[in-house]
RODO-2510 file (C-alpha; in nm, 4 decimals, decimal comma):
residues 458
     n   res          X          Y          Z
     1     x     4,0094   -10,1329     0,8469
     2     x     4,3350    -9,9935     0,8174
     3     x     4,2289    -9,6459     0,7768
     4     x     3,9977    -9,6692     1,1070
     5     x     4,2828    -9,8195     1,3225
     6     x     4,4875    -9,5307     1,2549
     7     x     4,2492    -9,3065     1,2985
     8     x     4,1810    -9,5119     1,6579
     9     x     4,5965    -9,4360     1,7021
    10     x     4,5908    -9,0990     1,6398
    11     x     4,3109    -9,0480     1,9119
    12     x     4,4226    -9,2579     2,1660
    13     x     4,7486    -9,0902     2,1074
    14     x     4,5888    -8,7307     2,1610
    15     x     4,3883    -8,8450     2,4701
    16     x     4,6916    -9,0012     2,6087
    17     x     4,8801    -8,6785     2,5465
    18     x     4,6011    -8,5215     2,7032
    19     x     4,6916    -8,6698     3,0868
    20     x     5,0368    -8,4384     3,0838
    21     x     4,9528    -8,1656     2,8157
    22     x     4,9039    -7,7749     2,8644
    23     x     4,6723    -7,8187     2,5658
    24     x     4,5538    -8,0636     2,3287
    25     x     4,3433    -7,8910     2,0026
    26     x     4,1121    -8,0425     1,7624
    27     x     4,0650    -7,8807     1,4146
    28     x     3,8518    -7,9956     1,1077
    29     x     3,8261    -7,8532     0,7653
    30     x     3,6189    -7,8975     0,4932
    31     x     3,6959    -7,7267     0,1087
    32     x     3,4837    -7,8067    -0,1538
    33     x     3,3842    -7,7305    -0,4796
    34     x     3,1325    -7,8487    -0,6860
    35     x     3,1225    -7,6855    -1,0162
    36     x     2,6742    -7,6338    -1,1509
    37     x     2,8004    -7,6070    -1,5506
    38     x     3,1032    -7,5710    -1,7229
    39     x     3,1889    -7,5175    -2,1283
    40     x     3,5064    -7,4431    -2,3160
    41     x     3,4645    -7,2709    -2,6489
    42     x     3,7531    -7,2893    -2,9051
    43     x     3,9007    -7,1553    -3,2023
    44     x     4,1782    -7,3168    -3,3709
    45     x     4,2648    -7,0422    -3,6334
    46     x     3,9513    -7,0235    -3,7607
    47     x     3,8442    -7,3908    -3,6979
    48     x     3,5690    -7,3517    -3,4145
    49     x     3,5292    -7,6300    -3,1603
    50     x     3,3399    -7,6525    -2,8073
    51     x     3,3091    -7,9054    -2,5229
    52     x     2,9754    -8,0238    -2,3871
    53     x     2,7791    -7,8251    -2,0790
    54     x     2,8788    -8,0528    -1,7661
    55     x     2,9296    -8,0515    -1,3977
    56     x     3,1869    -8,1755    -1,2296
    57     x     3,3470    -8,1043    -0,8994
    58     x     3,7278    -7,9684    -0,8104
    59     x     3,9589    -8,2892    -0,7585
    60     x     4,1469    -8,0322    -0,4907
    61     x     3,8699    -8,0533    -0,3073
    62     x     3,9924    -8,2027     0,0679
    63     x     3,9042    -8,2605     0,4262
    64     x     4,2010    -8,2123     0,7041
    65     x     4,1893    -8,3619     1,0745
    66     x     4,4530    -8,2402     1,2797
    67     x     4,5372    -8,2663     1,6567
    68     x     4,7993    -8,0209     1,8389
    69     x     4,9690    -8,1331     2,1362
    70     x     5,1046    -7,8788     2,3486
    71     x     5,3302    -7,9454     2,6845
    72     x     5,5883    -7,6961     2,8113
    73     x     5,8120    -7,6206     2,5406
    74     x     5,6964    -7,9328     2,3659
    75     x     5,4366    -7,9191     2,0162
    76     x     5,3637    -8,2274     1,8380
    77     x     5,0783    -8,1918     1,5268
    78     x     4,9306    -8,4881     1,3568
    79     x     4,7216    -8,4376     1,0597
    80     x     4,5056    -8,6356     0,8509
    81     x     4,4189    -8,5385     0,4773
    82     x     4,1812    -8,6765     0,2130
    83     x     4,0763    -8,5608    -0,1274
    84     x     3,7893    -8,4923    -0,3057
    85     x     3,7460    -8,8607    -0,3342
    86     x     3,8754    -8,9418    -0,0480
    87     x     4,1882    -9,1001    -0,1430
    88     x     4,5223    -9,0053    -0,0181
    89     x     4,7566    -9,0498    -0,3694
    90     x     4,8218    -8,6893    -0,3306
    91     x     5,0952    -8,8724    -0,0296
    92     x     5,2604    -9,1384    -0,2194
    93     x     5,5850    -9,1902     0,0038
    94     x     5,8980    -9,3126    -0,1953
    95     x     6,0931    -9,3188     0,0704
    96     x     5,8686    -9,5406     0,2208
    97     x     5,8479    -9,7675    -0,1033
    98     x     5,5916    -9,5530    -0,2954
    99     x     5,2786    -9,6400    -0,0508
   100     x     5,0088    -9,4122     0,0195
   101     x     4,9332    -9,2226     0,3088
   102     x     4,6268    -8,9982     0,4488
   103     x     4,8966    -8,8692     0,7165
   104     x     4,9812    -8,5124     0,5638
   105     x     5,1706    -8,4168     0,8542
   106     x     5,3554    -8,5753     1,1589
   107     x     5,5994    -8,3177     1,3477
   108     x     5,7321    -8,1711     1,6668
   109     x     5,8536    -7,8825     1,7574
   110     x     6,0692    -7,8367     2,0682
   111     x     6,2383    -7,5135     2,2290
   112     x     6,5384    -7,4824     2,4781
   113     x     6,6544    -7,2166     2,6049
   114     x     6,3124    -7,0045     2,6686
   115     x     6,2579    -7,0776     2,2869
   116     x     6,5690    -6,9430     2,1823
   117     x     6,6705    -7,2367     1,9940
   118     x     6,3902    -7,4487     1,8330
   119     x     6,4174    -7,7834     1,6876
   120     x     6,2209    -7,8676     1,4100
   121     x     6,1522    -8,2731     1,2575
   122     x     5,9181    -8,4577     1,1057
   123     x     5,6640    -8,3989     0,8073
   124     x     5,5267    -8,1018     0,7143
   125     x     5,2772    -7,9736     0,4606
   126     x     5,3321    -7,6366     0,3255
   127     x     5,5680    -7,5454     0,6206
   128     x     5,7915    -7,2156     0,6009
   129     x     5,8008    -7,1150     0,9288
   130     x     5,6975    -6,7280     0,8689
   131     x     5,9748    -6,7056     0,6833
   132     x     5,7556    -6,6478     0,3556
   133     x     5,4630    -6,3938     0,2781
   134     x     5,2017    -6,5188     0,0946
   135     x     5,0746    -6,2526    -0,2065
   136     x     4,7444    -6,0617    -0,1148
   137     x     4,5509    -6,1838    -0,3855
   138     x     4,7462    -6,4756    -0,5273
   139     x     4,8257    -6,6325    -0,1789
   140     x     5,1176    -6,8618    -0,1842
   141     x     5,4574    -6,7078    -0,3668
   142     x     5,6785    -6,8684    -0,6240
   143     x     5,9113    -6,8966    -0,3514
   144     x     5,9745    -7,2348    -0,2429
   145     x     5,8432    -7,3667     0,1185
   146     x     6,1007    -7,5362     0,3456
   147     x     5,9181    -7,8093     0,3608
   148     x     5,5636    -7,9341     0,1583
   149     x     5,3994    -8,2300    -0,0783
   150     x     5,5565    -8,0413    -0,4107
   151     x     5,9477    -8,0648    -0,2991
   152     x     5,9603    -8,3176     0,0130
   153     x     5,7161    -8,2875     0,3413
   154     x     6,0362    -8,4080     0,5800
   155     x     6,2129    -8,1552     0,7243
   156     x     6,4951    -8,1564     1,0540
   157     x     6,5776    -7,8101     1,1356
   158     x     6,7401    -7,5662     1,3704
   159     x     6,5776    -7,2455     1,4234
   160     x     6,7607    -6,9629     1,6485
   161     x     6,5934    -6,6583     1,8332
   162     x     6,8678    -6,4690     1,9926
   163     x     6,7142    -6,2246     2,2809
   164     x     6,9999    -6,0418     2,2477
   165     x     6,9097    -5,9042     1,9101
   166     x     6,5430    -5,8308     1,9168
   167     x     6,3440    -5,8754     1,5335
   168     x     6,5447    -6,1325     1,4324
   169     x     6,5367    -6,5527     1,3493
   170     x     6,7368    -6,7626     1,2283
   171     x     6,6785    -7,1167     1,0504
   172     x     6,9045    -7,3821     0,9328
   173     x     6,7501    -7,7461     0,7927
   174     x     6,7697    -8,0552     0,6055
   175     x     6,5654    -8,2996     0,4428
   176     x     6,6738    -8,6258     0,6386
   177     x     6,4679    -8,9007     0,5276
   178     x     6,2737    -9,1752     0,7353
   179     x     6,4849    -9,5294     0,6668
   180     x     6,4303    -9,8938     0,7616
   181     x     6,6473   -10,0667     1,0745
   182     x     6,8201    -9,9061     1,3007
   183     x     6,9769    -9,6793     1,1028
   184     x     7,4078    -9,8144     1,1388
   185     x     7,4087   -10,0511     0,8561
   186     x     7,1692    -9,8498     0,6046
   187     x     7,3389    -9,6973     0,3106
   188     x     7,0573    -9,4671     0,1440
   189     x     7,2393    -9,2142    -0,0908
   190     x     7,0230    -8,9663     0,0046
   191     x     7,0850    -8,9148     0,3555
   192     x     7,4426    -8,8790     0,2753
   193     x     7,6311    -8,5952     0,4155
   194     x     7,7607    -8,5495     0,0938
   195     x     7,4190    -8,5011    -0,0321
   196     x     7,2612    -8,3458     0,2688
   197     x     7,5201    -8,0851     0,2664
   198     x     7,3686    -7,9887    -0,0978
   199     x     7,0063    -8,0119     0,0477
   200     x     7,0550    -7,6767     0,3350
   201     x     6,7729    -7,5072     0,3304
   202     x     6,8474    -7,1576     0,5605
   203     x     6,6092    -6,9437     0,6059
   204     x     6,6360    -6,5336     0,7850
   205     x     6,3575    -6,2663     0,9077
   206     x     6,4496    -6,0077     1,0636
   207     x     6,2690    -5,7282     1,1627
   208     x     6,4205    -5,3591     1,1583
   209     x     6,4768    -5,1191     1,4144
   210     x     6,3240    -4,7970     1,3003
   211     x     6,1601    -4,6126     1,5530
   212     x     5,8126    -4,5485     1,3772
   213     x     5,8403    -4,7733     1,0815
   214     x     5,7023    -5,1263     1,0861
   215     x     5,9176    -5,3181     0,8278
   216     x     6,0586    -5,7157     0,8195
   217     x     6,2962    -5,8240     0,6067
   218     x     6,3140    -6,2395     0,5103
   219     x     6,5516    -6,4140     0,2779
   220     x     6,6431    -6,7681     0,2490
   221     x     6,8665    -6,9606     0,0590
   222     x     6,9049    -7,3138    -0,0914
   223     x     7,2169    -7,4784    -0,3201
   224     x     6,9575    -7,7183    -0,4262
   225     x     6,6223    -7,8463    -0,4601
   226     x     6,5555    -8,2229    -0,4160
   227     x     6,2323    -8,4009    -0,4387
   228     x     6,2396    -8,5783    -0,1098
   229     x     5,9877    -8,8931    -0,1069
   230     x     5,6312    -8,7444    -0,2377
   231     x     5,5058    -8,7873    -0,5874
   232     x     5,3076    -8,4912    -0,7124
   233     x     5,2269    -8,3227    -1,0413
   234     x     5,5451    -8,2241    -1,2235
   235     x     5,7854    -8,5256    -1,0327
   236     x     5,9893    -8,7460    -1,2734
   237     x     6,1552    -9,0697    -1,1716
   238     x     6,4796    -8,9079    -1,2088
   239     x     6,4274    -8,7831    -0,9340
   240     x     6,2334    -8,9828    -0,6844
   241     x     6,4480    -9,2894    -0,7484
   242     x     6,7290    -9,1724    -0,5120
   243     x     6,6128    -8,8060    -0,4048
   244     x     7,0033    -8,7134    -0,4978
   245     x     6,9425    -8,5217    -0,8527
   246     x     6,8517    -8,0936    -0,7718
   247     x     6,6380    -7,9855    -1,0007
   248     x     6,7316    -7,5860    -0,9317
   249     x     6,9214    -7,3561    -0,6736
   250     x     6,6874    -7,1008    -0,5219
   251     x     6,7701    -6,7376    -0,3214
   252     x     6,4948    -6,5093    -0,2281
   253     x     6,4264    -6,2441     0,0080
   254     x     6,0920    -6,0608     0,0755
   255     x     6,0559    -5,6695     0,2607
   256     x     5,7483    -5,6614     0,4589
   257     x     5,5663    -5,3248     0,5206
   258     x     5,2697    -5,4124     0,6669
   259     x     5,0195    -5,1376     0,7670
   260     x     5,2409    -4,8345     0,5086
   261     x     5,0988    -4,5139     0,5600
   262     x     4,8217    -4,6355     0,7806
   263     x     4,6721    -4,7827     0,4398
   264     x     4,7814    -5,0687     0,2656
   265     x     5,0167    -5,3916     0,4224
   266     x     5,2732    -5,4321     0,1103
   267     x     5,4741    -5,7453     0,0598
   268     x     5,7445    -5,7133    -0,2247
   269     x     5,9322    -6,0204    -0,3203
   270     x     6,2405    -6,1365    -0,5767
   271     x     6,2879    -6,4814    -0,5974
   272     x     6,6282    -6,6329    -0,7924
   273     x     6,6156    -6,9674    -0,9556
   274     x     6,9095    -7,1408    -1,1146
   275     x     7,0187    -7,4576    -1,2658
   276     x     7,2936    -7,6378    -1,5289
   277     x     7,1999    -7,6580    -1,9143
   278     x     7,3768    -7,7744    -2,2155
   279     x     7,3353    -7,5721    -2,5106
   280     x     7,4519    -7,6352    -2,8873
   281     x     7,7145    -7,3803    -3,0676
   282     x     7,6874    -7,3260    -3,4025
   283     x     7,9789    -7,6126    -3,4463
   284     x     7,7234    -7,8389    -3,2976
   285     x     7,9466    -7,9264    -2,9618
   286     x     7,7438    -7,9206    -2,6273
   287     x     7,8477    -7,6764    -2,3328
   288     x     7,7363    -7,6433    -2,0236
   289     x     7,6018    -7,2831    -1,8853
   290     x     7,4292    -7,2035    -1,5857
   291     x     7,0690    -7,0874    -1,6424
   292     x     6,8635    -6,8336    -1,4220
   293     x     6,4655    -6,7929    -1,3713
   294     x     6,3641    -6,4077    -1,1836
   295     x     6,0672    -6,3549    -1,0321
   296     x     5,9856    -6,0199    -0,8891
   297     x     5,6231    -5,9541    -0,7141
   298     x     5,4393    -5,6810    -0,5045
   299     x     5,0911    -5,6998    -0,3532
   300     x     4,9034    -5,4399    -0,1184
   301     x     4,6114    -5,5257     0,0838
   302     x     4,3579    -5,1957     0,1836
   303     x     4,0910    -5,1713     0,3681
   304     x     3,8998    -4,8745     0,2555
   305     x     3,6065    -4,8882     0,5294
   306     x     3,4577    -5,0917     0,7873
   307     x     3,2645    -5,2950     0,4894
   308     x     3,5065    -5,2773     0,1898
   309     x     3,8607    -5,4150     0,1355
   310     x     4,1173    -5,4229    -0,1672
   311     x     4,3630    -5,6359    -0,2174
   312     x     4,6161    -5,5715    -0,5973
   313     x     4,9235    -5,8048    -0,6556
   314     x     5,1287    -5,7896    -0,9775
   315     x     5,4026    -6,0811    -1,0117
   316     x     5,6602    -6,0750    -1,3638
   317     x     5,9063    -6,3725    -1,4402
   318     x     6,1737    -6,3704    -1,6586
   319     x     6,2984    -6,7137    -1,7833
   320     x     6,6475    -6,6802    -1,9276
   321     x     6,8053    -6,9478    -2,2201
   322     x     6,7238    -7,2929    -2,1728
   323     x     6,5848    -7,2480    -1,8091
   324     x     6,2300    -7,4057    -1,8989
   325     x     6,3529    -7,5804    -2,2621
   326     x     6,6198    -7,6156    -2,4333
   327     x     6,6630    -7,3172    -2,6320
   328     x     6,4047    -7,1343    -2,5159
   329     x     6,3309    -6,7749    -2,3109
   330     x     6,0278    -6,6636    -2,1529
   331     x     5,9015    -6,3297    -2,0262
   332     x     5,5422    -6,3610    -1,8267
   333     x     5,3081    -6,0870    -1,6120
   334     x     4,9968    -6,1288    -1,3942
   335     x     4,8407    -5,8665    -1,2473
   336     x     4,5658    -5,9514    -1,0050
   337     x     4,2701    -5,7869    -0,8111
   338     x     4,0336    -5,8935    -0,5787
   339     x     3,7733    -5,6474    -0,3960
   340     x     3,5496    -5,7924    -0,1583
   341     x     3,1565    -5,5558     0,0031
   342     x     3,0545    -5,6696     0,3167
   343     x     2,7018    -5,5409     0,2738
   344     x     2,5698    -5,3901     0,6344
   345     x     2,4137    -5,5884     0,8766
   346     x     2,4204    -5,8649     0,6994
   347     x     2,5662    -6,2456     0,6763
   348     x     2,6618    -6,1301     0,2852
   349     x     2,9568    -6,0244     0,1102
   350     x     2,9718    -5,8926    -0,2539
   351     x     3,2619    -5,9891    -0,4420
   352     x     3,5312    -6,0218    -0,7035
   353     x     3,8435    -6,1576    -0,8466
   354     x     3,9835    -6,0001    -1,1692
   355     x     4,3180    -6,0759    -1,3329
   356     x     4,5163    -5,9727    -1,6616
   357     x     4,8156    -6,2188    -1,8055
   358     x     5,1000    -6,1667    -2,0872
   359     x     5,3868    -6,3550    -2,1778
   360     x     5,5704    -6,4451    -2,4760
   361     x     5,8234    -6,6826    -2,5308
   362     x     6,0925    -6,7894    -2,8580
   363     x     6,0210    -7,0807    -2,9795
   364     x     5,6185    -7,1527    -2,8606
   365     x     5,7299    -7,3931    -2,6431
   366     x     5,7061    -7,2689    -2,2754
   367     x     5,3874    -7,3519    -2,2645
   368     x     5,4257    -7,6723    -2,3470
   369     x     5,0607    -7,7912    -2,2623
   370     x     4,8433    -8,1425    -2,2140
   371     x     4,6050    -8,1055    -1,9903
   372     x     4,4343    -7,8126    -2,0983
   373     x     4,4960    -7,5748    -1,7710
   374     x     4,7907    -7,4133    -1,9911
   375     x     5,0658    -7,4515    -1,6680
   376     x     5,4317    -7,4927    -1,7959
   377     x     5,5200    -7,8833    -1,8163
   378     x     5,8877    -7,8549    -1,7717
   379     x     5,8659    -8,1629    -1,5989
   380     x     6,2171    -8,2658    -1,6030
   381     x     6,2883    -7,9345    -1,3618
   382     x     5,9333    -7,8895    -1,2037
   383     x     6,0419    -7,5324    -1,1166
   384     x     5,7928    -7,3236    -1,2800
   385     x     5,4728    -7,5043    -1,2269
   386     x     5,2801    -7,2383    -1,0787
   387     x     5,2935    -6,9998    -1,3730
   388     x     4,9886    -7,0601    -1,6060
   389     x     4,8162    -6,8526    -1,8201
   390     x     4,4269    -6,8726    -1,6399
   391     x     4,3205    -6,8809    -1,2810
   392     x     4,1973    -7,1970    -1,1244
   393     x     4,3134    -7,4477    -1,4152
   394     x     4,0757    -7,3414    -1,6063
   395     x     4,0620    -7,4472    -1,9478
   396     x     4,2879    -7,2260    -2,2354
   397     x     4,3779    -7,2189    -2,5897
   398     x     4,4977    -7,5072    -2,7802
   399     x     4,8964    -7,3933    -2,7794
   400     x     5,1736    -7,3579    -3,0332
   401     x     5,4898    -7,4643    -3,1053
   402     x     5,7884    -7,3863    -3,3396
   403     x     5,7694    -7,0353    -3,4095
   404     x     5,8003    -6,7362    -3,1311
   405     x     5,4596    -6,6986    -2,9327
   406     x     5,2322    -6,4386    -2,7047
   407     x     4,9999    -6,5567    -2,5241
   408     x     4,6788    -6,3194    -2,3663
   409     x     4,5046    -6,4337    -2,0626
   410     x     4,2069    -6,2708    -1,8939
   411     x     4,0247    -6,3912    -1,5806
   412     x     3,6915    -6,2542    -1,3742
   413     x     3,5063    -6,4452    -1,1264
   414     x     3,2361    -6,2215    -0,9373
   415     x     3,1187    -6,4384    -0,6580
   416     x     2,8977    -6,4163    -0,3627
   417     x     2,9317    -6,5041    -0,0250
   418     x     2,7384    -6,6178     0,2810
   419     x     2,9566    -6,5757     0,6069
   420     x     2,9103    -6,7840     0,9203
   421     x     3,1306    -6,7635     1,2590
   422     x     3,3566    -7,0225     1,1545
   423     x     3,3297    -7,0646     0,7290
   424     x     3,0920    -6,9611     0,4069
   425     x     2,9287    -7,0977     0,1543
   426     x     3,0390    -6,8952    -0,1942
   427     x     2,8640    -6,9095    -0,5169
   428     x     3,0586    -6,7893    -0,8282
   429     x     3,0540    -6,7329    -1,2209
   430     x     3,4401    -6,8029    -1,3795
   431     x     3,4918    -6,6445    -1,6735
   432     x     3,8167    -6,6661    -1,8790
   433     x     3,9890    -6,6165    -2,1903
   434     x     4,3130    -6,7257    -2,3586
   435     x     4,4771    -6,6179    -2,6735
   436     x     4,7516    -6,7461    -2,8290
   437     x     4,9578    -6,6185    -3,1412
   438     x     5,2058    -6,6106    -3,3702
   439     x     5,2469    -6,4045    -3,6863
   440     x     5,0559    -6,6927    -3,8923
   441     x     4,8669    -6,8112    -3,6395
   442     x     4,6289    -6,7756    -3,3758
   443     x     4,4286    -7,0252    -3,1333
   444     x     4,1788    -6,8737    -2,8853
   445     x     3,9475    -7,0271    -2,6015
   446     x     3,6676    -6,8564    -2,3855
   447     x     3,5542    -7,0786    -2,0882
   448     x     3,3070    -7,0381    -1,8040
   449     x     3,2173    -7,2463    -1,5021
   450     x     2,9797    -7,2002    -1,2195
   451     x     3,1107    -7,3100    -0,8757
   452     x     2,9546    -7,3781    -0,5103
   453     x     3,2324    -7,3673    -0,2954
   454     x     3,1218    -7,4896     0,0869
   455     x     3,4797    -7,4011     0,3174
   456     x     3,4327    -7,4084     0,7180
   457     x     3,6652    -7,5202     1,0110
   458     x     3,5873    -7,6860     1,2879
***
């Protein structure tokens, strides 16, 4: 009942919307993945293990219903997600006294000054204003979004377009949180100026002058990173219980060359990471250090003809002392590919996704896994979630500990495809491996699953 009452308010506010709006837009979408069979195969130095043949479907799975409101100068977007099964804990507001939500998104945007100056509030989902470029084969970067469901969703920002400098944008923000009353007597830490000050999240693109050359430049910068009223995979209550405890400092900037040569659109990135540690001397006292986390990353996107495209992205991460665990370092590489036939005259595409992964650490620990999708759990920083050694959580090798470790990681997943004017319906066969080793040890896994994936918008 409550669900379909604000579904009711979301339409009514749309239609309403509708009486003074330029535009109002509808759009659906539907991602879905429902894997046929899937079996992991292990050996735990020399003690061979498997799991049974199953199905299953992908808990990412989701269905979006958003509605765009445009008037003037004026943009407001309200957006409605569920999950695979069809809950909304994916949204669990602590700022809102942990309740769920199927609301995703709920923002405006509004511009003075013939858009020269934009204001920016509400909450977003995966929102970085094209200040980001997502990877050609891996999609979204290391670098952090000003605003999504990982960090914090709520977002007030400034963003400024000067005509007098053509190319470039400016963006300036903070994560003010929604609080109860009327906002005089409340005393929430974290909306603080002393706090907020720490939470700036600025943000630069500009593109470059040179007659003949087609190149952008973004950076951004952040003193911290706060996790702003969400609960997602990696959050701790340390710090969702008063948003006022950064879990890492973050600079970045990306060079855009799209279109190089007339053959590939590159995207090379570096993204900093930082934080405070405590290490131990060999006198046993603690001191305090400042610990960094590199990322470097370039991709290229070709198309080759009318029916084939190309797409190669190779990110590295270097994880100095004590950024992940205590005492530990961590180098790590992926190197992706993904080339896709669009056979002639046809409805059909031919593809495939290939990928190669290395990394070794000190003490075995990086990969500190529990779930079996070997992702780092450094869930007291939640910084380096995204690096795993498969594709796709897929399952990997039963990990190590104690001793220095390298881990192996190979991924293939050729797939076919049935296009249609507004989705496709893709059939696959995932295929990886993971190794890991010491100089006494080694665990291995190989693991397959075959996937239906049904994706359209509406």
């Amino acid at each position: 009942m409550k669900l379909n009452k604000l579904i009711l308010g979301a339409a009514s506010l749309a239609l309403c919307g509708g009486a003074f709006a330029q535009s109002v837009a509808f759009h659906a979408g539907v991602d879905y993945t429902v894997w046929g069979a899937s079996q992991s195969f292990y050996n735990d130095d020399g003690e061979k293990d498997n799991t049974k043949n199953s199905a299953g479907y992908d808990p990412d799975g989701n269905m979006t219903v958003d509605v765009s409101v445009k008037a003037s100068s004026f943009e407001f977007n309200l957006g409605l997600y569920f999950n695979a099964d069809g809950g909304d804990e994916e949204y669990i507001d602590y700022s809102d006294g942990g309740k769920g939500t199927p609301f995703y998104q709920g923002n405006m945007k509004v511009g003075f000054f013939n858009d020269q100056v934009n204001v920016y509030t509400g909450k977003f989902e995966g929102f970085n204003g094209g200040y980001i470029e997502e990877g050609a084969v891996l999609g979204s970067q290391y670098i952090t979004n000003l605003a999504d469901s990982d960090y914090g969703p709520y977002l007030t920002g400034f963003e400024f377009v000067p005509s007098f400098v053509s190319g470039l944008k400016l963006f300036a923000g903070f994560p003010i949180l929604p609080i109860r009353g009327n906002g005089i007597q409340a005393d929430e830490e974290y909306n603080q100026w002393k706090y907020l000050g720490k939470k700036i999240k600025l943000a630069a693109s500009y593109q470059l002058p040179i007659e003949g050359v087609d190149m952008t430049v973004n950076a951004g910068f952040r003193p911290g990173t706060y996790y702003d009223g969400v609960d997602n995979a990696g959050t701790m209550s340390t710090f969702t219980e008063t948003f006022t405890k950064s879990a890492f400092g973050e600079g970045y900037f990306q060079v855009l060359m799209p279109g190089l040569a007339d053959i590939a659109d590159i995207v090379f990135s570096y993204d900093l990471r930082y934080r405070d540690e405590e290490y131990t001397t060999i006198r046993g006292t603690k001191k305090e250090h400042t610990t960094f986390a590199h990322t470097i990353g370039i991709s290229g996107a070709m198309t080759l003809s009318d029916q084939l495209s190309l797409a190669v992205e190779d990110r590295f991460m270097f994880a100095d002392d004590d950024y992940i665990h205590a005492d530990e370092k961590m180098i790590y590489n992926i190197l992706a590919v993904n080339g896709e036939y669009a056979l002639p005259g046809t409805q059909i595409s031919l593809g495939a996704d290939v990928a190669g992964i290395f990394a070794a650490d000190a003490l075995g620990t990086a990969f500190a896994d529990d779930d079996g999708t070997g992702k780092i759990k450094n869930t007291a920083y939640a910084s380096c979630s995204d690096i795993a050694l498969t594709l796709n959580d897929m399952a990997t090798a039963n990990l190590l500990g104690g001793d220095a470790t390298t881990y192996l990681g190979a991924y293939v997943k050729p797939y076919f495809k049935y296009n249609f004017s507004n989705g496709a319906v893709v059939a696959a066969f995932e295929l990886a491996y993971t190794r890991a080793f010491t100089s006494d040890v080694s665990n291995t896994c190989l693991s397959y699953r075959v996937p239906v994936g049904i994706k359209f918008e509406f």
